[in-house]
C-alpha positions in Angstrom: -20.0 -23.1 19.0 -18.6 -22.0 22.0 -18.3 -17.6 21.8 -16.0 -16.1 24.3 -15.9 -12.7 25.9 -17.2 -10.8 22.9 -16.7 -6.3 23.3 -17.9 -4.0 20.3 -20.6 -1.6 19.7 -23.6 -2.2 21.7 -21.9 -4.0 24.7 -24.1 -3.5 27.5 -22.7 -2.8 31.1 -23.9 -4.8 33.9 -25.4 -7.2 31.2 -23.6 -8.7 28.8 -20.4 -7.7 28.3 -17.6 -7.0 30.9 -15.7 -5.0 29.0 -18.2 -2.7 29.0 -19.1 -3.6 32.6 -15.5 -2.5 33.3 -15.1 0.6 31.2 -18.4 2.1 33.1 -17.0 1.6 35.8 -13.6 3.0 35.2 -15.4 5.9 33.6 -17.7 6.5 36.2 -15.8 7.0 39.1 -16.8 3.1 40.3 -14.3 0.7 41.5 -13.9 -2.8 39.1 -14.3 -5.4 40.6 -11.7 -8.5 39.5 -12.6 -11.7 41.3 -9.9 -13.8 39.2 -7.1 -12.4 38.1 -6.1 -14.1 35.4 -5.8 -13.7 30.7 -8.9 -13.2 29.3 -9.3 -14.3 26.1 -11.6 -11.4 23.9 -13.0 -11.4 20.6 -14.5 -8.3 18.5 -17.8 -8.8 17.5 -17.0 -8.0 13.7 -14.1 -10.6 13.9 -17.0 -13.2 15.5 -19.8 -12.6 13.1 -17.5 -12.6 10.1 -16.6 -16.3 11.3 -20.1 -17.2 11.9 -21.6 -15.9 8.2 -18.4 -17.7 6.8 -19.2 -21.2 8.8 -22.6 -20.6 7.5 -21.2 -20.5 3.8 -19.3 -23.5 4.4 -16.1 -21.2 3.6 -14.6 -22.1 7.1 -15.1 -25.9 8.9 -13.1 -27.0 11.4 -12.1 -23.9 12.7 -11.1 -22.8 16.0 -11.9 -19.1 16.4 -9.2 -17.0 17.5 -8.9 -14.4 19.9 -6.8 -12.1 21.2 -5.4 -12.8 25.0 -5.9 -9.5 27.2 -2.5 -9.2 29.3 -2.8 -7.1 32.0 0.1 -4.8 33.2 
């Protein structure tokens, strides 16, 4: 299972998460830093562990998991 950019509760900035990376910055008077602008496809971490205790229970095979495309402005 491959588990894309993943933001919730519990993201950690400068660790594992940049979404949370990026909101500490903004908040904190930093400056983001985007090396590739580009989509980013995000998941919430409900969504993700909803699909993962369903693949578990052999209520979901096959399945791509879907995630919402950031679009910037």
């Amino acid at each position: 299972m491959i588990i894309p950019n993943v933001f919730g509760p519990f993201g950690q900035p400068y660790y594992n998460s940049v979404i949370a990376t990026f909101s500490h910055q903004l908040t904190h008077n930093e400056e983001p830093r985007v090396d590739v602008d580009a989509q980013l496809k995000l998941i919430y971490v409900d969504d993700l562990v909803k699909i993962i205790h369903d693949t578990i229970n052999n209520k979901v095979s096959n399945k791509r998991i879907q995630t919402a495309v950031y679009r910037g402005n």
